[in-house]
MIBA-837567 format. One line per 10 residues: their letters; for each residue y, z, x of C-alpha. Coordinates in steps of 0.5 Angstrom, whole numbers, plus 2048, in hexadecimal, padded with zeros to 3 digits. Layout:
BEGIN
A = Y:Z:X; ...
! end
This chain:
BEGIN
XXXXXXXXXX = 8C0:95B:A86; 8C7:958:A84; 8CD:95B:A86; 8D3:95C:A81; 8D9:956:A84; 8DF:95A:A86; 8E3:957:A81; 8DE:95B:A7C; 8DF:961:A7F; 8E7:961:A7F
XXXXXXXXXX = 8E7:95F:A79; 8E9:965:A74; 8E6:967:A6D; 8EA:96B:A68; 8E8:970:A64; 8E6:96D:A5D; 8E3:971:A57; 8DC:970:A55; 8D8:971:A4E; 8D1:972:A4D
XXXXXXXXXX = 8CC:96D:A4B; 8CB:972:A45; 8C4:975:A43; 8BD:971:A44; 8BA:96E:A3E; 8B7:974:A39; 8B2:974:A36; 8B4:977:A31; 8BA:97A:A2F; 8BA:982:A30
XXXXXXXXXX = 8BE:985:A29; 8BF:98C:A26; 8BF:98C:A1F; 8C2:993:A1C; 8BE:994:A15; 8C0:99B:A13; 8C1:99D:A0C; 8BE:996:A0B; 8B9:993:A06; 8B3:98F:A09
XXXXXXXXXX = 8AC:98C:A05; 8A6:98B:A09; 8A1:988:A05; 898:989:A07; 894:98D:A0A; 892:98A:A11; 890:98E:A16; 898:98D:A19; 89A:98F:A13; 89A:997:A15
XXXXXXXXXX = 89E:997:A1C; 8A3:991:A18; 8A5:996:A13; 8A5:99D:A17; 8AA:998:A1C; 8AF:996:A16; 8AF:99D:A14; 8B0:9A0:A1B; 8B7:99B:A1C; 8B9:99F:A15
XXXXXXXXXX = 8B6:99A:A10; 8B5:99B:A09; 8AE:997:A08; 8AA:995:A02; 8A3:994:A04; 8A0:98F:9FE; 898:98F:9FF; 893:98F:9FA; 88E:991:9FE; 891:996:A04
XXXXXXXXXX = 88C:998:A09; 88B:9A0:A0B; 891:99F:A10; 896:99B:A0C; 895:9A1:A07; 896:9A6:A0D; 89D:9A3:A0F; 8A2:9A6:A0A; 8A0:9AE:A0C; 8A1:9AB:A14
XXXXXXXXXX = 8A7:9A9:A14; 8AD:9AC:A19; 8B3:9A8:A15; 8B6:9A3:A10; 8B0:9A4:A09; 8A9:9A0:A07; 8A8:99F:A00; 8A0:99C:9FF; 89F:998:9F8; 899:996:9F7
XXXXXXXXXX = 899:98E:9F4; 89A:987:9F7; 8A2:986:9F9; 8A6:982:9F4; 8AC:97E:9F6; 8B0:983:9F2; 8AF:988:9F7; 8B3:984:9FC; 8B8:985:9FA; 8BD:989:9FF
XXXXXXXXXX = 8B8:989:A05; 8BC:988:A0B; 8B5:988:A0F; 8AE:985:A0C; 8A7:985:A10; 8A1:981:A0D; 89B:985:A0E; 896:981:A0B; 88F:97F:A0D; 890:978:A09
XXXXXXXXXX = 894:973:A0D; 897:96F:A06; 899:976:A03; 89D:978:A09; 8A0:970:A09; 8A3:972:A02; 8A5:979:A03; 8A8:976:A09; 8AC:971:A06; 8AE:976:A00
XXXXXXXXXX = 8B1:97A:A05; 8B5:976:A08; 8B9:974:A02; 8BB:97B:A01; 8BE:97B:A08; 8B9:97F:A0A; 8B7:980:A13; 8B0:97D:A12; 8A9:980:A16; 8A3:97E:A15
XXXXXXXXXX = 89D:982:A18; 898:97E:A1E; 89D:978:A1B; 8A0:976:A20; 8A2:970:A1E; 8A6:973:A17; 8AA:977:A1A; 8B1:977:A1A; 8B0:97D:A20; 8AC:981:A24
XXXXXXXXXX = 8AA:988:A25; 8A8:989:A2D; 8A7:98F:A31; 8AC:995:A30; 8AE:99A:A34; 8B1:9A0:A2F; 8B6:9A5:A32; 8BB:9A4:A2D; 8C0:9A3:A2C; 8BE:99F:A32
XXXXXXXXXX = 8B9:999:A31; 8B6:994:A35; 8B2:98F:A31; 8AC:98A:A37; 8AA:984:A35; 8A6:97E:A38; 8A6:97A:A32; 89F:97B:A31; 89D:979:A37; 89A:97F:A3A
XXXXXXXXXX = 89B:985:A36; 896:98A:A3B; 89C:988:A40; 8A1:98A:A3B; 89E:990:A3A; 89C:993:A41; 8A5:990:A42; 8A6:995:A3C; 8A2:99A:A3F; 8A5:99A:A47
XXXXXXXXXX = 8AC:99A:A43; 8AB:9A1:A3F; 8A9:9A3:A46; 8B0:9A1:A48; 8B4:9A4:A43; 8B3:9AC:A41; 8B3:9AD:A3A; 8B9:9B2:A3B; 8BD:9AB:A3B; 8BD:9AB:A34
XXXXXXXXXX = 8C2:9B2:A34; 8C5:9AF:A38; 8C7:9A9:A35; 8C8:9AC:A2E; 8CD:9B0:A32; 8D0:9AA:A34; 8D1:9A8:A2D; 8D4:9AE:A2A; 8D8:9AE:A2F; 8DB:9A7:A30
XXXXXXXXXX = 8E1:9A7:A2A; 8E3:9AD:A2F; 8E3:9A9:A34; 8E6:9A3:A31; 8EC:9A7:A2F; 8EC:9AB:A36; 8ED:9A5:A3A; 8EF:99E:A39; 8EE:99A:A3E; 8E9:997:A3F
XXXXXXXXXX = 8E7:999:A47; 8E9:9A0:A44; 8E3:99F:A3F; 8DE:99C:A44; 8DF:9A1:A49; 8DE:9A7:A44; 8D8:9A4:A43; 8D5:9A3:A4A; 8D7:9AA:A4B; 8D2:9AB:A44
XXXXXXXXXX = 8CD:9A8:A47; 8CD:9AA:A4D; 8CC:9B1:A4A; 8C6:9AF:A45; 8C2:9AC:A4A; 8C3:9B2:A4F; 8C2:9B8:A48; 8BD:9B3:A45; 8BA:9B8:A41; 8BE:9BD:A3E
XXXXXXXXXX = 8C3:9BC:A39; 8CA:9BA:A3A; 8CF:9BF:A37; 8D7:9C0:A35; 8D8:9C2:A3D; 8D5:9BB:A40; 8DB:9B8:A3B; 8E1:9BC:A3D; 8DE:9BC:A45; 8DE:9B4:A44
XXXXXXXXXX = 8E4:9B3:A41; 8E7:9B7:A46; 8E3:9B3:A4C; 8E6:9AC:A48; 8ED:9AE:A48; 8ED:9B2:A50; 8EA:9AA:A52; 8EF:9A6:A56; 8F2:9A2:A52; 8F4:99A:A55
XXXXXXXXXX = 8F0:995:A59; 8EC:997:A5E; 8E7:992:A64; 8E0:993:A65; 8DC:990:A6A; 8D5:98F:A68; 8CF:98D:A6C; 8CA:989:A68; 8C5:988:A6E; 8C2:982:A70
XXXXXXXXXX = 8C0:97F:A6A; 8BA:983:A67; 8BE:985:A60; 8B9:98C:A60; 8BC:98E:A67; 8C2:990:A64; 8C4:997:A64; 8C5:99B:A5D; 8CC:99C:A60; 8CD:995:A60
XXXXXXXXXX = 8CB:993:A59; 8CF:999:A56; 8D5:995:A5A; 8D4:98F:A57; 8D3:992:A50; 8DA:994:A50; 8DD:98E:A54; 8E3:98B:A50; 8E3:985:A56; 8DE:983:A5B
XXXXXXXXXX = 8DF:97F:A62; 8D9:97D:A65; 8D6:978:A6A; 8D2:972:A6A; 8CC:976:A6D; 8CC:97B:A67; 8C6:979:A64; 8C8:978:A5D; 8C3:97C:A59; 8C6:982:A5C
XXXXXXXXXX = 8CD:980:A57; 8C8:981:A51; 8C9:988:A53; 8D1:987:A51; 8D3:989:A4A; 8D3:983:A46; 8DD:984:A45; 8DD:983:A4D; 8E0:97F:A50; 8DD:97B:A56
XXXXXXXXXX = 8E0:977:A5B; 8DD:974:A60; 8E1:974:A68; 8DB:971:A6D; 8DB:973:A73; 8D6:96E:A76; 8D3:96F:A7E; 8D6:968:A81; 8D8:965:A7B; 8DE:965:A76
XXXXXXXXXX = 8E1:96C:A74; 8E6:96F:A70; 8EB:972:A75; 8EB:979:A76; 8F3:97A:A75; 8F1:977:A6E; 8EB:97C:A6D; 8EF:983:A6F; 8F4:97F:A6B; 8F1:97E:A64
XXXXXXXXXX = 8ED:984:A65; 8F4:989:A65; 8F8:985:A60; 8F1:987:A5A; 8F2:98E:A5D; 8F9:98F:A5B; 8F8:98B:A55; 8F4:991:A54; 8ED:98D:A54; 8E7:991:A56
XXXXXXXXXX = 8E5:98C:A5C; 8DE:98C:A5F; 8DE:988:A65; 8D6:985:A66; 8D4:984:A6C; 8CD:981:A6F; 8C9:986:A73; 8CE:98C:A76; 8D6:98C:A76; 8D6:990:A7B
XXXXXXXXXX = 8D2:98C:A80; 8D5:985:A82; 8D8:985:A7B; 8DF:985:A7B; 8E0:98C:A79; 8E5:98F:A7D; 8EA:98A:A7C; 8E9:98A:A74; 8EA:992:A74; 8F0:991:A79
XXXXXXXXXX = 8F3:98D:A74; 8F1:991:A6D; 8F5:998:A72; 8FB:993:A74; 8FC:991:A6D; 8FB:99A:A6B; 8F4:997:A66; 8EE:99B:A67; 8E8:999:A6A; 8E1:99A:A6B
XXXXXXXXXX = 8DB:998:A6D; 8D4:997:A6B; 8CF:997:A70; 8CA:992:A6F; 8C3:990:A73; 8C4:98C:A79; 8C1:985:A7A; 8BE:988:A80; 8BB:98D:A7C; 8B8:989:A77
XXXXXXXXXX = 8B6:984:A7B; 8B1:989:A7F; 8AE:98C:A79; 8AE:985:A77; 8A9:983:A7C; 8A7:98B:A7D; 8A9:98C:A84; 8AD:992:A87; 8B4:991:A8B; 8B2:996:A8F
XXXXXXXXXX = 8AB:999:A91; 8AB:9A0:A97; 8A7:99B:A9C; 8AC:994:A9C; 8B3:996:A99; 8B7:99B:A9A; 8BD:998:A98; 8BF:994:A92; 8C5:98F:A93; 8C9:98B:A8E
XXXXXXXXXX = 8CC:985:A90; 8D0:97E:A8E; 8CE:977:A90; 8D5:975:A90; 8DC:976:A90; 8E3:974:A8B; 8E3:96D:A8E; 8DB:96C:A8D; 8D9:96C:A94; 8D4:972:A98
XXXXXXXXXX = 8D9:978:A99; 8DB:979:AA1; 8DA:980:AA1; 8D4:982:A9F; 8D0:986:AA3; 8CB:983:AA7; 8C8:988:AAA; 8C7:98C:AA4; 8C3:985:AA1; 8BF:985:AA6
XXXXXXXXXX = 8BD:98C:AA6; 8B5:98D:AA5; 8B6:993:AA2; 8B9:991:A9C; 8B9:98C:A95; 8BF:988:A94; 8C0:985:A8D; 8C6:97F:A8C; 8C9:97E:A87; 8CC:976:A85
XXXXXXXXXX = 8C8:973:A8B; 8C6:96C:A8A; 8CC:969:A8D; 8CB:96B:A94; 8C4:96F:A94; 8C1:96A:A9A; 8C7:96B:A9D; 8C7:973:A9D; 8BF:973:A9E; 8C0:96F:AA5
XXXXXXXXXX = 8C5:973:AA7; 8C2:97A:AA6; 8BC:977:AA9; 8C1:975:AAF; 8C3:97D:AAE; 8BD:97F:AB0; 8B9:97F:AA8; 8B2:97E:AAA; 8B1:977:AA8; 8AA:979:AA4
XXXXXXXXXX = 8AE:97F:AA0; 8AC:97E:A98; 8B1:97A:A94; 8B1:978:A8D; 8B6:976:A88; 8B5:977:A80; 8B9:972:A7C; 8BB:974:A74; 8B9:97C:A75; 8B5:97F:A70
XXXXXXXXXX = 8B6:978:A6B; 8B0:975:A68; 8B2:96F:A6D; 8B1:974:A73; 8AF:971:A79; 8AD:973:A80; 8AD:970:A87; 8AA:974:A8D; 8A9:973:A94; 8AD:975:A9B
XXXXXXXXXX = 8B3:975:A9C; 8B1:96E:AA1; 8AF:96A:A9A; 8B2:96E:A95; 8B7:968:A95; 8B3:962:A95; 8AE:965:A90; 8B4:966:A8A; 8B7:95F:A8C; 8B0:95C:A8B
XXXXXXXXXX = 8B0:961:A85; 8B6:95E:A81; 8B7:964:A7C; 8BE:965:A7A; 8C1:96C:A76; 8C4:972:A7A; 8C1:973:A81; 8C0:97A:A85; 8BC:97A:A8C; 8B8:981:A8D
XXXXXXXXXX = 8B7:981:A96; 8B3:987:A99; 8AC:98A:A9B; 8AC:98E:A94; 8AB:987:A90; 8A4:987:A93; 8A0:982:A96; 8A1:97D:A8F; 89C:977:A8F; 8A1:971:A90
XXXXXXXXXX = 8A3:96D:A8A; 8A5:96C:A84; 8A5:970:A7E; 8A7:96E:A77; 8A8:974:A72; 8A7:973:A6A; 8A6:979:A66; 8A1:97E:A69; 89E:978:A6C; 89E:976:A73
XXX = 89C:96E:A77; 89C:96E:A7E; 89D:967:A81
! end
């Protein structure tokens, strides 16, 4: 494998500002048009017209259906509507009737009849849909998940509705329907609010608290009493910057804890290194701010003096600042001279423990760390030292204990060499190895053997990403090779 210059790796970065690359492509453009106390025309009787009419009035429409021959259903749509008003005339539409429509629907079975309703609607201004017409819509109607005033609108763009549909039925799952009291009250309450707090991280973190309450109390209704509690625990909150060190595991976006992402939603500013994978910053509100500090293994990296630096000088600027890291902050991530940095300059800090890469790694390739008849003891520790090389302290004695798994975090620069000197410690030479590279990536990928070969079996396989060795009896007798990850597909070579 390549090994960085000694030039590339003295050679510091500094912290730079990053912004996102922006959304994917959409297919369409999600958009919620407000209809209430408005007019809207649909004209026909196909056999979408019912369902298009009842969802004109259920967002408050006040809908004239134009059909000279209305099927049993339309006739039954205006004694079964929850909002807005239906008014049935029982002739052919004329282009009178849409004037002052905001919304039109063709619902005709003849193809150049909804042409020419199209085509008249359009000159009044009016948003245009025509029914199984895909090609004459200005919009679309997908899925919808009603808890109003909370609506989640699917769409696959016609693609696969059955997939759309089972989506929509997963999310009602997700979402009591006492949500929609919830956010009703939040309606209510939000010129109280508004007035009660004007700052804007005052106002968030009211909200934060709201909906912490809701998802806990999700079916019963928020009452006055929340209101007061809320507004009380706003104004209790400690005003001023504060730190978070944030965990974000190694790599997996879905690994990542509740309480991480509740971190990153409330982030005013977020510090995070090259291994954090970038999905992970989607999670973020989309005002933050996000910085980039690298701190690579043997490779060019933002000093830590400048990083504890930034990260203080944000908090007493009354930032709320997260400080992302790959994996966990307390095992080899630096944590303690960034907490002893926040205490020194009297900000506080606090930390979001995250899965480790040695834990993701294991379940990853489905072994146990540990198991009652090979390892007693689990054991962390780092492959090098401040200036790169193998640390001179460690404890060999303990590396070559038969009894226990020792994982090592930022190994490939010196892991030929630590394995020859385990061995010569007394590590039995036949002991199980493996290093996993990328962990829990889709580029995951795997090479195993014993601690005799593990070295030239990784130099001949050339993978490249951030590195962690695992040694002990508890890994199993692993058939020696290499494995490649791709999803939940794995290719043994």
């Amino acid at each position: 494998m390549s090994r960085p210059t000694l030039s590339a790796m003295s050679t510091p970065r500094q912290p730079r500002e990053t912004r996102s690359a922006g959304l994917e492509p959409l297919a369409v453009l999600p958009v919620f048009v407000p209809l209430q106390g408005k007019r809207a025309v649909l004209a026909g009787s196909n056999g979408g017209a019912p369902w298009k009419v009842k969802l004109l009035a259920a967002a408050g429409a006040n809908v004239d259906v134009y059909a000279p021959e209305p099927s049993e259903e339309l006739l039954a749509v205006p004694g079964n509507i929850a909002a807005g008003s239906v008014t049935l005339h029982h002739r052919a539409w004329t282009p009178a009737d849409l004037a002052g429509a905001a919304f039109a629907i063709g619902a005709m079975e003849d193809e150049d009849d909804c042409i020419a309703f199209v085509a008249e609607a359009r000159k009044t201004g009016a948003i245009v849909n025509a029914v199984d017409r895909p090609h004459l819509c200005d919009v679309k109607f997908g899925a919808i998940v009603n808890r109003s005033p909370l609506v989640v609108g699917i769409s696959t763009e016609g693609a696969a509705p059955v997939f759309g549909q089972t989506v929509r039925a997963r999310i009602e799952a997700m979402l009591p329907r006492g949500f929609a009291r919830w956010v009703g009250a939040a309606r209510d309450w939000r010129e109280a609010v508004t007035g009660r707090f004007h700052g804007f991280s005052e106002r968030r973190g009211f909200w934060e608290r709201f909906t912490d309450r809701a998802f806990a109390e999700p079916d019963r209704a928020p009452t006055e009493t929340d209101l007061e509690e809320l507004l009380g625990q706003a104004e209790a909150a400690p005003k001023g910057g504060a730190v978070t060190l944030v965990g974000a595991g190694p790599g997996d976006a879905e690994l990542l804890t509740l309480k991480a992402l509740r971190a990153l939603r409330n982030a005013d500013v977020i510090l995070y290194d090259d291994l954090v994978a970038p999905e992970i910053l989607d999670y973020a509100r989309r005002e933050a701010r996000t910085m980039l500090v690298g701190k690579t293994g043997h490779g060019p990296s933002c000093r830590q003096d400048d990083i504890n630096a930034l990260m203080v000088s944000l908090a007493k600027a009354g930032k709320q600042v997260v400080r992302l890291k790959s994996g966990d902050p307390l095992v080899f991530g630096r944590a303690g001279e960034e907490i002893d940095a926040c205490r020194l300059a009297g900000i506080p800090c606090a930390v979001v423990p995250g899965v480790t890469a040695a834990q993701g790694a294991a379940a990853s390739l489905g072994i146990s760390l540990t198991h009652r008849d090979a390892a007693r003891r689990l054991q962390y520790v780092t492959g090098h030292d401040r200036r790169g090389a193998l640390p001179e302290d460690l404890n060999w004695g303990a590396l070559a204990d038969p009894s226990v798994t020792t994982v090592v975090y930022m190994p490939k620069r010196t892991l030929g060499v630590l394995l020859e000197r385990a061995i010569a410690e007394g590590l039995a030479p036949t002991t199980p190895a493996l290093v996993v590279f990328n962990a829990t990536r889709p580029e995951q990928a795997t090479v195993t053997g014993t601690a005799t070969d593990l070295a030239a079996r990784i130099e001949a396989a050339g993978f490249e990403g951030p590195a962690i060795l695992m040694v002990g009896e508890a890994l199993g007798r692993r058939e020696a090779g290499v494995i490649v990850e791709s999803g939940q597909d794995r290719l043994a070579i």
